[in-house]
C-alpha positions, -999 to 999 in steps of 0.1 A, spaced: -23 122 -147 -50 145 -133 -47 184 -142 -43 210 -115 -80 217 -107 -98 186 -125 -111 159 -103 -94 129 -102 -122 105 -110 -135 123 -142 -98 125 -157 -99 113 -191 -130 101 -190 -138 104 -224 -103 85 -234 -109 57 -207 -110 21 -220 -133 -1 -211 -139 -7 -174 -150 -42 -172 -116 -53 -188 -94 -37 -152 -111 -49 -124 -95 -27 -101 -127 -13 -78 -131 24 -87 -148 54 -67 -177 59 -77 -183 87 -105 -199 124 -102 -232 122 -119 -245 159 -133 -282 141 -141 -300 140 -111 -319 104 -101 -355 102 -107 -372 94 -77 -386 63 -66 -425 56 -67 -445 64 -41 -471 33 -35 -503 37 -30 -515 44 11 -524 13 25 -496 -12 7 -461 -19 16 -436 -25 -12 -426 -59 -22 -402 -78 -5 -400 -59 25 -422 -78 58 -436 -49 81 -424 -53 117 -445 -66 147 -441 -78 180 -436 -111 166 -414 -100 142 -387 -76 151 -377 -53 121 -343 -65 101 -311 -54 109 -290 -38 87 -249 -43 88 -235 -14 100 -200 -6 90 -169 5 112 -161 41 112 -127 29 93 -147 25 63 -136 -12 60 -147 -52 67 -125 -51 104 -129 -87 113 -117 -98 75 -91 -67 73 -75 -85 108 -78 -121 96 -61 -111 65 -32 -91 80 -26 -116 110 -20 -145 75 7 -119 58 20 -116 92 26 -155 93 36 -156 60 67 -129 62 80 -143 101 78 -181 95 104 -181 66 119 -151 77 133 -165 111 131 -202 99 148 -207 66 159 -173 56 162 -176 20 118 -183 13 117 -150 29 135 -139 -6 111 -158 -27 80 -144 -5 96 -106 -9 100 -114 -48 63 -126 -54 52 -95 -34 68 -72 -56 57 -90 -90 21 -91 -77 26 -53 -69 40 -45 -101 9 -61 -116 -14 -42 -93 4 -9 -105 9 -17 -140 -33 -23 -144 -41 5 -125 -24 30 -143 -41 18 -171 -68 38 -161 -50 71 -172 -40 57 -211 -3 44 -201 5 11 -211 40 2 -192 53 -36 -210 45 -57 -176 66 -89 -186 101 -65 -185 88 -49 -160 84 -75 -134 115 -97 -150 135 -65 -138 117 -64 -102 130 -103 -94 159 -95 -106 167 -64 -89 155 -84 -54 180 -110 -62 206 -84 -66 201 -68 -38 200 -99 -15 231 -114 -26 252 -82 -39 239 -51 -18 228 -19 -24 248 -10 -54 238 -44 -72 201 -27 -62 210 5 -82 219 -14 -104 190 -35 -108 167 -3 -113 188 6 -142 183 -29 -159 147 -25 -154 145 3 -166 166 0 -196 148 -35 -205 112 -22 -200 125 10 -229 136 -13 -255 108 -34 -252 83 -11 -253 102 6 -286 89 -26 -306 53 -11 -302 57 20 -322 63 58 -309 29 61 -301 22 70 -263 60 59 -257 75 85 -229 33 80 -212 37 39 -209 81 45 -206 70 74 -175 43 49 -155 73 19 -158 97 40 -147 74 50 -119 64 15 -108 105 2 -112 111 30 -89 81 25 -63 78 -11 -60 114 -31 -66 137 -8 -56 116 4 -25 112 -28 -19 146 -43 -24 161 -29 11 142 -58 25 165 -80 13 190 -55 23 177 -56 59 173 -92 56 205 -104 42 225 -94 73 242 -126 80 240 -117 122 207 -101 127 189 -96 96 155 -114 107 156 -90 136 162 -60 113 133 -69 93 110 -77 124 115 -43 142 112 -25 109 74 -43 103 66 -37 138 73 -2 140 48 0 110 22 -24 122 23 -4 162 20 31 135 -7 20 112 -26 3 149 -21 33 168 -26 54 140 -64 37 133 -69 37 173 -68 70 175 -78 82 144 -113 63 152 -116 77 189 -106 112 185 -102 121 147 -112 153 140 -90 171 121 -81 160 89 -45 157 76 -47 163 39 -88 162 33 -79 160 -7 -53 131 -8 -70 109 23 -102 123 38 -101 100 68 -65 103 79 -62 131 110 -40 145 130 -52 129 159 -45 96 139 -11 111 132 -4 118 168 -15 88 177 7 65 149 42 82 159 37 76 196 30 41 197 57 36 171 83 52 192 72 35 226 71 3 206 101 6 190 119 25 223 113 -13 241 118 -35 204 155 -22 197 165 -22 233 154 -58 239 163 -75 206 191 -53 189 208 -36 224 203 2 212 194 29 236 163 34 241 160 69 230 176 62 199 148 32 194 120 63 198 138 83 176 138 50 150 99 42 159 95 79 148 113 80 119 93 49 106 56 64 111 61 92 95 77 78 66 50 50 67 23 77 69 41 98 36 36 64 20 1 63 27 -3 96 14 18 89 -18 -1 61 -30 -35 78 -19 -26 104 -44 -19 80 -68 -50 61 -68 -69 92 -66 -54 108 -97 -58 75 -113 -96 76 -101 -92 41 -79 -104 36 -50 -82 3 -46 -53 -8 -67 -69 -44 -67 -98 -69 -46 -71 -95 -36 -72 -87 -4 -103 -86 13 -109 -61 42 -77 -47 28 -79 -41 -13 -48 -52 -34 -16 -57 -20 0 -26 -28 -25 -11 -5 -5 -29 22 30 -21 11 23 15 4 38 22 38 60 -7 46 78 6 5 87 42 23 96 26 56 123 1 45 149 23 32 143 50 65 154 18 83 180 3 70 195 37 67 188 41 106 201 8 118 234 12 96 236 42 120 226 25 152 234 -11 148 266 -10 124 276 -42 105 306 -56 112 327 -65 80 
């Protein structure tokens, strides 16, 4: 990991494998040697390839890209198909929801395992996601100490595999599994704790994503209007307070109205819930911000387009999940 005053993309630069074999995209680097400039051609010729403009010929227009920093149209196309693809099963047959939860956490273990990479650690990625499934399975059918206990495994399987590969870097590669078991599967396993609820766990699940989807809309509505502030300039450069303002309150209208209509609680205590979601969804933002910028990433992957990898969409739904299933315990108990 970076050192206190290094920048994060030139951190062990020297010691950095090969890029072309992670194709995770990366920021781009600080150069020291300045560019030579381009050749001036000589008066009275235009460059090649480039058609001067006329009245019959209107100069070319170049595509200009949304203050987000991001392809929008492919971005909303992409997150309206994940959308489908978590509410169909969750609300028709209940138990692809589990397989569709477990496949997102192996593909985010991958995405985490390769990027961290970058900084020399080597975490074993066949325990490593073996223990992820697992601990989701756990967790759906056994609760939340069967999800504890799940971690453990992982964690205990991913050290004695990795002892067969020598001492050499093994508390590096045993620190970034640990890291990833913790982050992704277990994170990730209150899903299935939400959604195993035998009574209402589709609609625990549903609120939960919405209060994140209404944060991370409201959050990018106002962020683009009236951002100019910025939150933490050195984790996230583009995230305000404006943005921040503008995530928790249409999380906590959203969710006032959500829980009232579909789960019967109060409305203030839905605010308080919608609340509770965006700013945990924002810190999870943040977290894997840092990450990625210590790691000297700009994206944990290219699966996604408009989006990045896949972890770059559950880095807030991870730190929501367990704020909500901790909250709705509180407000929407389960009856034994």
């Amino acid at each position: 990991m970076a050192a206190a005053g290094e920048p994060a993309a030139m951190n062990g630069h020297r010691d950095r494998p090969d890029d072309s074999e992670y194709p995770t995209t990366q920021l781009e680097p600080v150069r020291d040697v300045e560019p030579e400039p381009e050749p001036v051609p000589p008066p009275g010729r235009r460059q090649r390839g480039r058609r001067r403009a006329g009245a019959d010929r209107p100069p070319t227009q170049q595509p200009v890209p949304s203050r987000a920093g991001r392809n929008l149209p492919a971005a909303v196309a992409v997150g309206v198909g994940l959308g489908a693809l978590i509410v169909v099963p969750l609300f028709f047959y209940r138990t692809a929801f589990l397989v569709v939860v477990a496949a997102a956490v192996a593909i985010g273990m991958w995405e985490m395992a390769r990027a961290v990479r970058r900084s020399g650690a080597h975490p074993p990625l066949v325990p490593l996601i073996a223990g992820g499934v697992l601990t989701i399975g756990l967790a759906w059918f056994s609760g939340p100490d069967a999800l504890s206990l799940g971690l453990l495994v992982t964690v205990l399987g991913t050290m004695v595999w990795r002892l067969g590969d020598g001492p050499g870097g093994f508390q590096r590669d045993l620190t970034a599994a640990t890291l990833i078991a913790v982050y992704v599967p277990f994170l990730g396993g209150f899903a299935a704790l939400l959604a195993a609820v035998p009574e209402d766990g589709d609609l625990r699940v549903l609120v939960t994503l919405a209060a994140v989807v209404l944060s991370d809309t409201g959050g990018y509505a106002a962020g683009v209007s009236f951002g100019k502030h910025p939150m933490a300039p050195s984790i996230s450069p583009k995230k305000s307070w404006e943005g921040f303002a503008g995530s928790v309150t249409a999380a906590a209208l959203g969710s006032a109205l959500l829980l009232w209509l579909l789960l019967d609680v109060a409305p203030w205590w839905g605010a308080l819930f919608g609340l509770a979601i965006s700013g945990a969804a924002v810190l999870g933002d943040l977290a894997e911000s840092m990450i990625k910028r210590d790691l000297g990433v700009k994206d944990m992957s290219n699966l996604l387009p408009g989006h990045g990898g896949l972890m770059d969409r559950l880095d807030s739904i991870l730190f929501a999940l367990p704020t909500a299933y901790l909250l709705l315990a509180v407000f929407v108990p389960v009856l034994e």
